[in-house]
DRENDO-1510 file (C-alpha; in Angstrom, 1 decimal, always signed):
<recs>
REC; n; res; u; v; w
REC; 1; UNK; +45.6; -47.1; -68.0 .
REC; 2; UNK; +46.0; -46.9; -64.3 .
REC; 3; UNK; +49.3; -48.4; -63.3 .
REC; 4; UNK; +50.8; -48.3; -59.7 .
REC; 5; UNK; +54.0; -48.7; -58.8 .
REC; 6; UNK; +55.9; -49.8; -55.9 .
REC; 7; UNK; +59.0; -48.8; -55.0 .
REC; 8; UNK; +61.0; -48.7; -51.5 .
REC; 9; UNK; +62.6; -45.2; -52.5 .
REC; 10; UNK; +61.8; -42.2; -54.8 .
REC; 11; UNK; +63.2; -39.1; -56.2 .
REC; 12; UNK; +64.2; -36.7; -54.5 .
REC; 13; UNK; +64.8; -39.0; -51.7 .
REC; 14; UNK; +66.9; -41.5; -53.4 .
REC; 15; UNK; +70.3; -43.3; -53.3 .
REC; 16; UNK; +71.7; -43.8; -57.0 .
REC; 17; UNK; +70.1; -44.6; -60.7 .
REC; 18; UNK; +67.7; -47.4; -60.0 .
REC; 19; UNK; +65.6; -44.8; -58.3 .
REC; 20; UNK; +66.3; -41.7; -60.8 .
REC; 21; UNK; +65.2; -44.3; -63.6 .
REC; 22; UNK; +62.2; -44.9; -62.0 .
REC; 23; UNK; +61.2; -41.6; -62.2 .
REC; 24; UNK; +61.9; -40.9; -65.3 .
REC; 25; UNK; +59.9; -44.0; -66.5 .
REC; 26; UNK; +57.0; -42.7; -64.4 .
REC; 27; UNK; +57.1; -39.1; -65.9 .
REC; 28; UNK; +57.3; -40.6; -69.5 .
REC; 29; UNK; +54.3; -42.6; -68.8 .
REC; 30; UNK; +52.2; -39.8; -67.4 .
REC; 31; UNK; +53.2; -37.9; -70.6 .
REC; 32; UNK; +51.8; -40.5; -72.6 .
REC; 33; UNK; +48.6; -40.8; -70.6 .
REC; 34; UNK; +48.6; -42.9; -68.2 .
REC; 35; UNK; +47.2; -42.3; -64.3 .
REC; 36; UNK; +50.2; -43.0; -62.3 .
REC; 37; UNK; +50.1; -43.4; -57.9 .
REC; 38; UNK; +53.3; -44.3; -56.8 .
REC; 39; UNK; +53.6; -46.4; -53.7 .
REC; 40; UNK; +56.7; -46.1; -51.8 .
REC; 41; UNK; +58.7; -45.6; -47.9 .
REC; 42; UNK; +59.3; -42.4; -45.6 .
REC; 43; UNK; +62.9; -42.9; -46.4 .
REC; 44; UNK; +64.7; -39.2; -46.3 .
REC; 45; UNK; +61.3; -37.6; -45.0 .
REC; 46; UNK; +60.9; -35.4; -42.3 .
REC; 47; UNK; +58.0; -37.3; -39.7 .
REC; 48; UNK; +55.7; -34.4; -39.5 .
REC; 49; UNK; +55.9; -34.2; -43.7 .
REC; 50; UNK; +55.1; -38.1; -44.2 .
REC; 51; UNK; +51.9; -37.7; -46.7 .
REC; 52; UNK; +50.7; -38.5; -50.2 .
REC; 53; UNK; +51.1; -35.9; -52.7 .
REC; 54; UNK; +51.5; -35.2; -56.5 .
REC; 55; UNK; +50.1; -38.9; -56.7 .
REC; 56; UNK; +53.4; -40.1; -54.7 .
REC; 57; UNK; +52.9; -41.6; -51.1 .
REC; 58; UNK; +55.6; -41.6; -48.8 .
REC; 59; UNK; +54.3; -43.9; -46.3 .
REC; 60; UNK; +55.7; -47.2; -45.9 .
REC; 61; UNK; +58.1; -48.3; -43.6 .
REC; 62; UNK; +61.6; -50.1; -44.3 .
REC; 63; UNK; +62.9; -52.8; -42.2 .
REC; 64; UNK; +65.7; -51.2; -41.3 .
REC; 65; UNK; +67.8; -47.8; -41.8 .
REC; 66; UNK; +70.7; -47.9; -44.6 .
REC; 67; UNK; +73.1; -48.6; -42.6 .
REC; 68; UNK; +71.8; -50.6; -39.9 .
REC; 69; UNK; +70.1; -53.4; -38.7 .
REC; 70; UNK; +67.6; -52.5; -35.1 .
REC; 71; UNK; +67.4; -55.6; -33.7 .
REC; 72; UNK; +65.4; -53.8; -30.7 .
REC; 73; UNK; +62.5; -52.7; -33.5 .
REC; 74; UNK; +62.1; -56.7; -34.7 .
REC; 75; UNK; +60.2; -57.6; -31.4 .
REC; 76; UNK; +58.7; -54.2; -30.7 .
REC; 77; UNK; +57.8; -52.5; -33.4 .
REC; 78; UNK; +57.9; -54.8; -36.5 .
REC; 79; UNK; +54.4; -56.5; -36.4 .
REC; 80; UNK; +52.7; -52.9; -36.1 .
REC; 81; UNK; +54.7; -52.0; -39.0 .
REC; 82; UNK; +54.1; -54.7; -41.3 .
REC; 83; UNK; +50.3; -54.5; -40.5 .
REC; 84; UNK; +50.4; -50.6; -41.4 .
REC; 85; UNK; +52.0; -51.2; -44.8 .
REC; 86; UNK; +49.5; -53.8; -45.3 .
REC; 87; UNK; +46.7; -51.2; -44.7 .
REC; 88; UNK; +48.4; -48.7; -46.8 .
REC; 89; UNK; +49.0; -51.1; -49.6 .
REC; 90; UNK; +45.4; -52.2; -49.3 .
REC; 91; UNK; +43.8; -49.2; -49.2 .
REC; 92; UNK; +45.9; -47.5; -52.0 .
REC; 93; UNK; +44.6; -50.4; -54.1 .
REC; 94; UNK; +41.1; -49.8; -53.3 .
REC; 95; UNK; +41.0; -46.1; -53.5 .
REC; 96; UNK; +42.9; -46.0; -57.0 .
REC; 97; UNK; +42.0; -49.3; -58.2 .
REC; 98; UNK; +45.0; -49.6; -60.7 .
REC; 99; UNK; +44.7; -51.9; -63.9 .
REC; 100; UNK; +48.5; -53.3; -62.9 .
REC; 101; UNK; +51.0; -53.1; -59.9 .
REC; 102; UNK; +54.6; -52.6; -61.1 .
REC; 103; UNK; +57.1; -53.7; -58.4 .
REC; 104; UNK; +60.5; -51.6; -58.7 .
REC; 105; UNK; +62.8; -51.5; -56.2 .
REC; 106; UNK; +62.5; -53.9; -52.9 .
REC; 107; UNK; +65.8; -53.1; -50.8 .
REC; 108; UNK; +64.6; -52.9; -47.6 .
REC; 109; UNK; +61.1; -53.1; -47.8 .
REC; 110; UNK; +58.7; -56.3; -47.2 .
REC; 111; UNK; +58.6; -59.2; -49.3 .
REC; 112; UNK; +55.0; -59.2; -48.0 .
REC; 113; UNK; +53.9; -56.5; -49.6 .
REC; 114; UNK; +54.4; -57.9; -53.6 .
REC; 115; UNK; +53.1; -61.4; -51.9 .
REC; 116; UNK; +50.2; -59.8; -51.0 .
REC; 117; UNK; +49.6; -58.3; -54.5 .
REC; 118; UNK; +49.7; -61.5; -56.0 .
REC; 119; UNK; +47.0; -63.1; -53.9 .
REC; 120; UNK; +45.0; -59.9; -54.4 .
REC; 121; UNK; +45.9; -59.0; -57.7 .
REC; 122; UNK; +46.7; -62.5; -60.0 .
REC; 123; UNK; +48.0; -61.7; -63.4 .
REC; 124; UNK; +48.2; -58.3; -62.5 .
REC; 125; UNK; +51.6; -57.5; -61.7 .
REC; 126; UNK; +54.7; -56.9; -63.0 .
REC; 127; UNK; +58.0; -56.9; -61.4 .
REC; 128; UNK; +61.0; -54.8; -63.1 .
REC; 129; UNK; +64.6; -56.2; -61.3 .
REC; 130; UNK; +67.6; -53.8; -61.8 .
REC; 131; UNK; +69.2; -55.8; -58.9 .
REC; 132; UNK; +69.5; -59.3; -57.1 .
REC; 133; UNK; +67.4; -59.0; -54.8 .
REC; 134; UNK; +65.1; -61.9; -55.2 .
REC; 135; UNK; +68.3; -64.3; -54.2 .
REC; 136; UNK; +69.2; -61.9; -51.3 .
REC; 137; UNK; +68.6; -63.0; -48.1 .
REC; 138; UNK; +66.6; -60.5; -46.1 .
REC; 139; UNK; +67.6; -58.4; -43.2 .
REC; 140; UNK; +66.0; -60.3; -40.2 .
REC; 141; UNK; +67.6; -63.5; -41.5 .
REC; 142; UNK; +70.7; -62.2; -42.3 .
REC; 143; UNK; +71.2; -60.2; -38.9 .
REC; 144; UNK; +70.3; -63.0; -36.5 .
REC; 145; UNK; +72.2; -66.1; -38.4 .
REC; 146; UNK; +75.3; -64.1; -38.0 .
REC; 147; UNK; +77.0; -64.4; -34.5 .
REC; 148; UNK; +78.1; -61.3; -32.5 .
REC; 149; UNK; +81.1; -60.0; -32.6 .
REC; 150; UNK; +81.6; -59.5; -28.5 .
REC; 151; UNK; +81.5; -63.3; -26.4 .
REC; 152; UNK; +78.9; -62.2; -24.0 .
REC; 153; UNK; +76.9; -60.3; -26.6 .
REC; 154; UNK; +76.7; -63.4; -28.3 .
REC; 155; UNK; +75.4; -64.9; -24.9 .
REC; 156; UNK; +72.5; -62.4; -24.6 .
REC; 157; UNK; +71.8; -62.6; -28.5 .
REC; 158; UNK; +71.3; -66.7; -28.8 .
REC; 159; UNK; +67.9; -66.4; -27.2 .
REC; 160; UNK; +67.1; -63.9; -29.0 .
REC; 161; UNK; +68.4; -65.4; -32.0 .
REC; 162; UNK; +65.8; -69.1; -31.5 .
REC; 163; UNK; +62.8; -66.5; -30.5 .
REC; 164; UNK; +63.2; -64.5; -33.8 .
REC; 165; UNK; +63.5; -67.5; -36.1 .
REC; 166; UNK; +60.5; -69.0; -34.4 .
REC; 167; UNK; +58.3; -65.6; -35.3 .
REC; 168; UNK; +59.8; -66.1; -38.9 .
REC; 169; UNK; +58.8; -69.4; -39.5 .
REC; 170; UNK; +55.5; -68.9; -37.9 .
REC; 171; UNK; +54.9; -66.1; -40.1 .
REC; 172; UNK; +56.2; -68.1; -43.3 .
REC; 173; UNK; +58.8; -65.1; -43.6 .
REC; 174; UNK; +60.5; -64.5; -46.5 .
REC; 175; UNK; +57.2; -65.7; -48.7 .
REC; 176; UNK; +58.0; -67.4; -51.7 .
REC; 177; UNK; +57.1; -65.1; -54.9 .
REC; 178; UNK; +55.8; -66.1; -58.0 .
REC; 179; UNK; +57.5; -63.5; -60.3 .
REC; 180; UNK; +55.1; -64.9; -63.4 .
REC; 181; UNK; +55.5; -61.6; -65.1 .
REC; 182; UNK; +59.1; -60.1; -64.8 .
REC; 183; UNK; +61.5; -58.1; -66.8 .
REC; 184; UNK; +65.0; -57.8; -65.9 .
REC; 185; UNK; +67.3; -54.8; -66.9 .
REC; 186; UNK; +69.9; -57.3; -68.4 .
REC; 187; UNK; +70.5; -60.7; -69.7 .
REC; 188; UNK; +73.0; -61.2; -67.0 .
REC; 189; UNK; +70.8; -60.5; -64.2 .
REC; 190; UNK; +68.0; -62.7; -65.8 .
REC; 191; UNK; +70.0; -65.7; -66.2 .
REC; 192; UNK; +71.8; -65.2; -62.6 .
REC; 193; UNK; +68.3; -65.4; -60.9 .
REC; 194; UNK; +66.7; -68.0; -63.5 .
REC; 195; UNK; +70.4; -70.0; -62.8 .
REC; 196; UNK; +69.6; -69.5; -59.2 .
REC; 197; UNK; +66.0; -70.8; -59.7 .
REC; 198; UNK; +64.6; -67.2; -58.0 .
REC; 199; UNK; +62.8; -66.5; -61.4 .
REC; 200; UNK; +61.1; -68.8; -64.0 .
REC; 201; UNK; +62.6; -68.8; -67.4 .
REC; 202; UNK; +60.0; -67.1; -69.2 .
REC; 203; UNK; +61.7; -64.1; -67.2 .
REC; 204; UNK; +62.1; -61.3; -70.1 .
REC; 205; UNK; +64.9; -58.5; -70.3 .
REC; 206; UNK; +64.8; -55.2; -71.1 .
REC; 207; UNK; +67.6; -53.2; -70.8 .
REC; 208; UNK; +67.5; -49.4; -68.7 .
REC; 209; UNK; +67.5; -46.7; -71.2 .
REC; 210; UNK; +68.0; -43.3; -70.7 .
REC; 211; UNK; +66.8; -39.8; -71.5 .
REC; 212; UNK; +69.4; -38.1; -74.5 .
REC; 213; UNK; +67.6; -34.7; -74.4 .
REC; 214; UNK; +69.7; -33.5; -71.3 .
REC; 215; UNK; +72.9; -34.8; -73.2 .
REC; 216; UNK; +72.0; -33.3; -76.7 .
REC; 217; UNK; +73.4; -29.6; -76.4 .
REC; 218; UNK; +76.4; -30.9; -74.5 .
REC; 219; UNK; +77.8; -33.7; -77.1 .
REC; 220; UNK; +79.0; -31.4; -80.0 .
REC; 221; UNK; +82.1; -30.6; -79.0 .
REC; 222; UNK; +85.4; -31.0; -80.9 .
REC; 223; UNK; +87.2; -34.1; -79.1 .
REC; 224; UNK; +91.2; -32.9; -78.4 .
REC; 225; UNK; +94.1; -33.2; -81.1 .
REC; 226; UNK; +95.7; -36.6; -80.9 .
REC; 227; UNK; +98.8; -34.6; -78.7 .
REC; 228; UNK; +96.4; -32.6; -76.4 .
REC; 229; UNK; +95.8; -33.8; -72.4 .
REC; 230; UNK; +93.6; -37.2; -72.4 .
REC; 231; UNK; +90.7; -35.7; -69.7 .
REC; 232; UNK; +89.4; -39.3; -67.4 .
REC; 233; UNK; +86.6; -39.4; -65.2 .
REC; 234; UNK; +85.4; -41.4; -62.7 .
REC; 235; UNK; +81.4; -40.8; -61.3 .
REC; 236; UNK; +79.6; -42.8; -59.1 .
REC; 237; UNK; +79.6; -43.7; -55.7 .
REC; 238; UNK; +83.1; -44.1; -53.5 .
REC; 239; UNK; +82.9; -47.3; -52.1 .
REC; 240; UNK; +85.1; -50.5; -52.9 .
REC; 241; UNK; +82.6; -52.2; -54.9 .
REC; 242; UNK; +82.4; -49.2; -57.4 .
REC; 243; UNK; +86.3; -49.5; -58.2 .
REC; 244; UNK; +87.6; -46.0; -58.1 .
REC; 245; UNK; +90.7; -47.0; -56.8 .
REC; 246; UNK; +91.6; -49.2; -60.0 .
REC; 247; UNK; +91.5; -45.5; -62.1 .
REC; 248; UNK; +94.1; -44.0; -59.1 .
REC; 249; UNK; +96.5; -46.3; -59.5 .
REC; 250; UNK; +95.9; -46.8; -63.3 .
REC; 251; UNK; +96.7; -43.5; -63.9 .
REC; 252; UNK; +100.1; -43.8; -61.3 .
REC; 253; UNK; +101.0; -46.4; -63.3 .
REC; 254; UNK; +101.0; -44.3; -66.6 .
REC; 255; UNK; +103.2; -41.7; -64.2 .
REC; 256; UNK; +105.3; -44.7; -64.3 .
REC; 257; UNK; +105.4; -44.8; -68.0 .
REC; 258; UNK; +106.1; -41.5; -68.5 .
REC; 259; UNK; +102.5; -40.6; -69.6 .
REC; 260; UNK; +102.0; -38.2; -66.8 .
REC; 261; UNK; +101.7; -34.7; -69.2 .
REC; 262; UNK; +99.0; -36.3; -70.8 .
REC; 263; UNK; +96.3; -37.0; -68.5 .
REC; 264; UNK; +94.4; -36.0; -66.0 .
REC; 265; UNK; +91.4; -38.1; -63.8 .
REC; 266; UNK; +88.9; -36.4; -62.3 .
REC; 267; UNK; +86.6; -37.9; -59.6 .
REC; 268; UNK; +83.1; -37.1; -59.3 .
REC; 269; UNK; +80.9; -38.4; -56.6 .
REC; 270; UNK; +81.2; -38.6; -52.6 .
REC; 271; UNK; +81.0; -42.1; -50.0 .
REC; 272; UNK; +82.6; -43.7; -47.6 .
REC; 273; UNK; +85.2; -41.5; -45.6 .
REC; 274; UNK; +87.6; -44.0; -45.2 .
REC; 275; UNK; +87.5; -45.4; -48.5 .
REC; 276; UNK; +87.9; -41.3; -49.8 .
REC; 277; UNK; +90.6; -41.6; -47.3 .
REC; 278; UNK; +92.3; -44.8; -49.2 .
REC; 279; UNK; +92.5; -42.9; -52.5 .
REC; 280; UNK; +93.9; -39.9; -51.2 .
REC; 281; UNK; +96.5; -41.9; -49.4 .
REC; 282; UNK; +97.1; -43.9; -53.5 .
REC; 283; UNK; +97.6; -40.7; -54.9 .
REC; 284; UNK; +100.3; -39.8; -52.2 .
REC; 285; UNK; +102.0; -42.7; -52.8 .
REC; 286; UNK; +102.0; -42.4; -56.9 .
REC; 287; UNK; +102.9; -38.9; -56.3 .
REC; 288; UNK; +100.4; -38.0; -58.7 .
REC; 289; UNK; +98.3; -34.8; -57.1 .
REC; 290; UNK; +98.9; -32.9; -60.1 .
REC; 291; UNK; +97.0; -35.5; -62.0 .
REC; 292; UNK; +94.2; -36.4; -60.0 .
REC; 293; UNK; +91.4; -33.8; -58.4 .
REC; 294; UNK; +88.0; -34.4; -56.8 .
REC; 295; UNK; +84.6; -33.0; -57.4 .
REC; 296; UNK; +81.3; -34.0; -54.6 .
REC; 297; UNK; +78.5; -34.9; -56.0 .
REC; 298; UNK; +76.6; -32.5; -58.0 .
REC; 299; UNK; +72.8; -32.2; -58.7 .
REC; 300; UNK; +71.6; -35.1; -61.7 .
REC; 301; UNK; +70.8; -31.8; -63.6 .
REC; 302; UNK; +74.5; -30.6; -63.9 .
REC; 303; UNK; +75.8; -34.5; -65.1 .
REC; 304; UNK; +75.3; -33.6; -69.0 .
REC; 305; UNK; +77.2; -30.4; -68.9 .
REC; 306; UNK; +80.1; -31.4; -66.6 .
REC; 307; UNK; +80.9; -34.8; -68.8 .
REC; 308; UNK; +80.8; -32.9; -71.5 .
REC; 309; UNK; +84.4; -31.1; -70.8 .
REC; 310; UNK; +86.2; -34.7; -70.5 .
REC; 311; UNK; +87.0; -36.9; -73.4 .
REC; 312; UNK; +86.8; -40.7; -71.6 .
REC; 313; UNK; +84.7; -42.2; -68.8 .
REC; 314; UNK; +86.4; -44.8; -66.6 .
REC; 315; UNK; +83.7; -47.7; -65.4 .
REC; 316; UNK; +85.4; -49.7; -63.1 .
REC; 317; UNK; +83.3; -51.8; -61.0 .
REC; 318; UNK; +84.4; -54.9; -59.4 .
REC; 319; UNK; +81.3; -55.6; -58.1 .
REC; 320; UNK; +78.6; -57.3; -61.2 .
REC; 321; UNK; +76.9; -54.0; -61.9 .
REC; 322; UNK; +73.1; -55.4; -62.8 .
REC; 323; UNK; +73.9; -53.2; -65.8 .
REC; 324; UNK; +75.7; -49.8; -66.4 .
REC; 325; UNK; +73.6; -46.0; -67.0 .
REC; 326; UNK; +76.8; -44.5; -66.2 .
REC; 327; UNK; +78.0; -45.7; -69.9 .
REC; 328; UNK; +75.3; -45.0; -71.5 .
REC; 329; UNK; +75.3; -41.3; -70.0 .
REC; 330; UNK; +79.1; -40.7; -70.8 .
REC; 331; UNK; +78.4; -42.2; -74.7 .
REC; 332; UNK; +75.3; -39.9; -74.9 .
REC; 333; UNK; +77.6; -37.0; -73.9 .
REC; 334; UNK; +80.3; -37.5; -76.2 .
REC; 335; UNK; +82.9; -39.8; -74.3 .
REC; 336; UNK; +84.8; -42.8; -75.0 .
REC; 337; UNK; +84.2; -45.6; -71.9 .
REC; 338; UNK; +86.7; -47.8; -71.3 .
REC; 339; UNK; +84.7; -50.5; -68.8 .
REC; 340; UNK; +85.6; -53.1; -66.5 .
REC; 341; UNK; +84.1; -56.7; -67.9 .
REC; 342; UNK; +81.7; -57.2; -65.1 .
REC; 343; UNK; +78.0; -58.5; -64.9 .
REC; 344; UNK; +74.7; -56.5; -66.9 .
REC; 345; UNK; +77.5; -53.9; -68.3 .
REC; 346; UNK; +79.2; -55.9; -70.5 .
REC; 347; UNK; +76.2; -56.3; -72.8 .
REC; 348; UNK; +76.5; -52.8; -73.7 .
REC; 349; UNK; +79.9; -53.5; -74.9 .
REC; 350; UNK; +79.0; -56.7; -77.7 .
REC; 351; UNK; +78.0; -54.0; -79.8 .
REC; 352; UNK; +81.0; -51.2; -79.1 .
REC; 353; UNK; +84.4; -52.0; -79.0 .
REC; 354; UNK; +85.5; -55.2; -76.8 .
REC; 355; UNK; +89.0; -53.9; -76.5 .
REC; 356; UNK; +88.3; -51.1; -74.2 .
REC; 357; UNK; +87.1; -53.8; -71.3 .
REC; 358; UNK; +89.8; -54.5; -68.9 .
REC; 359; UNK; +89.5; -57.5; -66.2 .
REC; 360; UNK; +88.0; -55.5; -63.2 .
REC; 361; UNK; +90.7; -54.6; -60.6 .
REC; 362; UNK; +92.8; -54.8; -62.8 .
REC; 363; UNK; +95.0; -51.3; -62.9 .
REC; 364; UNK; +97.2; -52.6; -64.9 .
REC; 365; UNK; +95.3; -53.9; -67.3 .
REC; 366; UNK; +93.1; -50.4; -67.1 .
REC; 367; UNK; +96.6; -48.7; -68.2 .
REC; 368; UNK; +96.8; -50.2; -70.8 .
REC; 369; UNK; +93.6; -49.6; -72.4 .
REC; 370; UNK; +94.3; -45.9; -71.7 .
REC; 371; UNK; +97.4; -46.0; -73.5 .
REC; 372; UNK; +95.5; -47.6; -76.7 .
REC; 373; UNK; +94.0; -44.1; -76.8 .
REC; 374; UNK; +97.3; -42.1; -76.1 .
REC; 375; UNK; +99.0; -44.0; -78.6 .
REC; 376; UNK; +96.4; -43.6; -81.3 .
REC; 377; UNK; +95.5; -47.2; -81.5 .
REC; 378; UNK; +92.1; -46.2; -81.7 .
REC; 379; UNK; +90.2; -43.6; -83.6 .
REC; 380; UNK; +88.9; -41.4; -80.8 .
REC; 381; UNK; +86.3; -39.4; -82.8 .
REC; 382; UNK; +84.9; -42.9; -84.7 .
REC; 383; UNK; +84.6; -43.9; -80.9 .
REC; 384; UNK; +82.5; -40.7; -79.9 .
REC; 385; UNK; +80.2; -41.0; -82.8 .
REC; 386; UNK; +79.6; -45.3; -82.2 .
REC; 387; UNK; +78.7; -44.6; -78.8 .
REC; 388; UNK; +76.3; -41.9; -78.8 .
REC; 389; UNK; +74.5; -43.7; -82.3 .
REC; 390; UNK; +74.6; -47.0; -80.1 .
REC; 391; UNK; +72.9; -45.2; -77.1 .
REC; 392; UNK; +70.8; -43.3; -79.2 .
REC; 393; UNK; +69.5; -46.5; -81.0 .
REC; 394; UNK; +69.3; -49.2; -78.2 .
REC; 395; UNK; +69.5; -47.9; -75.3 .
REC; 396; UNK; +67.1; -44.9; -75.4 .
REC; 397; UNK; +64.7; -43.9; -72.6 .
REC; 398; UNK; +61.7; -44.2; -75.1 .
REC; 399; UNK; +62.8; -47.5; -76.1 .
REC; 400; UNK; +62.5; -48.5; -72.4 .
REC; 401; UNK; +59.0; -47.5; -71.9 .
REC; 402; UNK; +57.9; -48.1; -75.4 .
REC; 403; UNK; +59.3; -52.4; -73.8 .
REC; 404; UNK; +57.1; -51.3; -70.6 .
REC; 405; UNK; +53.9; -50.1; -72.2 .
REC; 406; UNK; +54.1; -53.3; -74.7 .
REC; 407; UNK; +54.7; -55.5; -71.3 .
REC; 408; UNK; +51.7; -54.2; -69.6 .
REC; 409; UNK; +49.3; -54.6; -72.7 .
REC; 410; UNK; +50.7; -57.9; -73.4 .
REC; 411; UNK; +50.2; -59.3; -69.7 .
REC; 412; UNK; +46.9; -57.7; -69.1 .
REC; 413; UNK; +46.0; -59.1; -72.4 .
REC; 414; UNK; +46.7; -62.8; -70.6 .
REC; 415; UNK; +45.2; -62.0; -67.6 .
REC; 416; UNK; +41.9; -61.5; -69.5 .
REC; 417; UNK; +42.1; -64.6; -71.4 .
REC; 418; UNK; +42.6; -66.9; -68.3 .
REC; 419; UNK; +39.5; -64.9; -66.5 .
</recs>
């Protein structure tokens, strides 16, 4: 089967899981057969290096950078842009002539581009969300309904403001989507965008698995006595929405309580200076140095062996994760997780142990649940050995493709009984 996927990033040039999973779901399909072209933007490529290679293009443009929105780009340069991707899309279509079009991430690229594929392509595509980003508005809209910050750039921007919505409109931009075939990566994302009427209700979930092979030699290590040091991490991203701060002053709170000579939080990742700023200033203030220590982000590679040496993984999100690999990682290497009750993530928890979710932004509450395991409340080794047999048995990698293979059969199956 020849199966193309679109995606607005790809490994290496990525920014977190949804992209990594990606990957690893195209790898695991080529290793069962399949002719796979991914489709996806020049995002992290040098200009002179933007080609298609290994069956990957890194072509398209995005509508923006990261970080910023180009207003400037909109009038100039946006047209040519959309028409190239167009082209590209077009073309890649004709020259590998796939049997279905899987839609991954959209972030930043052009709604036009799945539209497109479902005038050219009925019944043949199917859209995987691992986000919410058929109810987010899109960047043009979102930059030019917000006023400037500045008076008289407001006065130069109003103008400009009426002339881009009048291009939008004209160009029936955002097009509506059809999403007839779509899986989402949790039931709390599906029923958040079937709530929101983005998706129809025959919208099916399957949840993100992940690979246990890289985890396997890592996990078989003797947990600590119940009177040895209690090893936290945090990994992920440093921004607000991730919740790293919540561990920080968890953990200054068990200073507090006189649990200080039995723990010790590590923080593994890298973001936002000023937000690394904000917990270095919370661990001043906790006085709790000794405690808490930073690592940057490492290569994916390294993540099996490093969780390995800690005994419990701290998932605190505020913002509704669309679901959590982070948990899924730290069972398959031999942590506990205590998790913030948030969004996608809490599914993983009906079946693990309810008691270890804490309201999110809570630190408090967070303490507390630490403290369960200090105090011996809970078994810590019957803990290690649920989690990994959990993630082992539902949340597997080959459990995810085995869901995307069936998908793909099942929908080109319809698509040849309504032909």
């Amino acid at each position: 089967m020849r199966i193309l996927f679109l995606t607005n990033m790809y490994p290496p040039h990525d920014v977190g899981g949804y992209e990594q999973i990606c990957q690893e779901v195209t790898d695991g399909l080529k290793g069962r057969g399949h002719e796979i072209t991914i489709l996806t933007s020049r995002f992290g490529v040098d200009p002179a290096g933007i080609t298609s290679q290994d069956g990957v293009s890194r072509t398209l443009h995005l509508q923006g950078t990261l970080n910023y929105y180009q207003p400037v780009d909109f009038f100039l340069r946006r047209s040519s842009k959309e028409k190239f991707n167009l082209l590209k899309l077009q073309k890649t279509i004709d020259e590998f002539r796939p049997d279905i079009v899987f839609v991954w991430g959209m972030w930043l690229l052009s709604l036009n581009l799945p539209y497109w594929i479902e005038q050219w392509m009925p019944g043949r595509i199917v859209y995987y969300i691992a986000s919410y980003w058929p109810m987010d508005e899109d960047p043009h809209t979102a930059y030019w309904r917000l006023p400037a910050r500045r008076y008289i750039t407001e006065q130069f921007k109003k103008p400009l403001r009426q002339l881009a919505f009048s291009r939008l409109r004209r160009e029936k931009y955002p097009p509506a989507l059809l999403f007839n075939r779509t899986l989402c990566c949790s039931e709390y994302v599906r029923d958040k965008l079937v709530d929101a009427a983005k998706l129809p209700a025959s919208a099916d979930v399957l949840h993100i698995g992940i690979d246990p092979k890289p985890f396997a030699e890592f996990s078989k290590k003797n947990k600590p006595a119940e009177n040895e040091t209690l090893h936290l991490i945090y990994f992920g991203r440093l921004i607000e929405d991730k919740g790293a701060h919540t561990a920080v002053e968890a953990v200054g709170l068990l200073k507090q309580r006189g649990f200080s000579d039995q723990i010790e939080l590590t923080i593994l990742g890298s973001g936002h200076p000023d937000y690394e700023a904000r917990l270095h200033n919370l661990i001043s203030e906790f006085g709790i140095a000794g405690q808490v220590k930073f690592i940057g982000k490492i290569p994916r590679e390294e993540i099996p062996s490093l969780l390995s040496k800690f005994d419990v993984f701290l998932f605190t999100s505020i913002w509704p994760e669309p679901f959590g690999r982070t948990i899924i990682e730290a069972m398959l290497a031999g942590l506990i997780v205590i998790g913030s009750d948030v969004g996608g993530s809490r599914e993983i928890f009906n079946d693990y142990d309810n008691d270890l979710l804490f309201p999110a932004g809570d630190a408090n509450a967070l303490a507390s649940r630490i403290t369960l395991l200090l105090d011996g409340a809970k078994d810590k080794q019957q803990l290690v050995q649920f989690g990994r047999k959990l993630a082992l048995e539902h949340f597997s990698l080959n459990n995810m493709i085995d869901g995307i293979e069936e998908y793909i059969f099942a929908t080109l199956k319809l698509n040849q009984k309504s032909s």
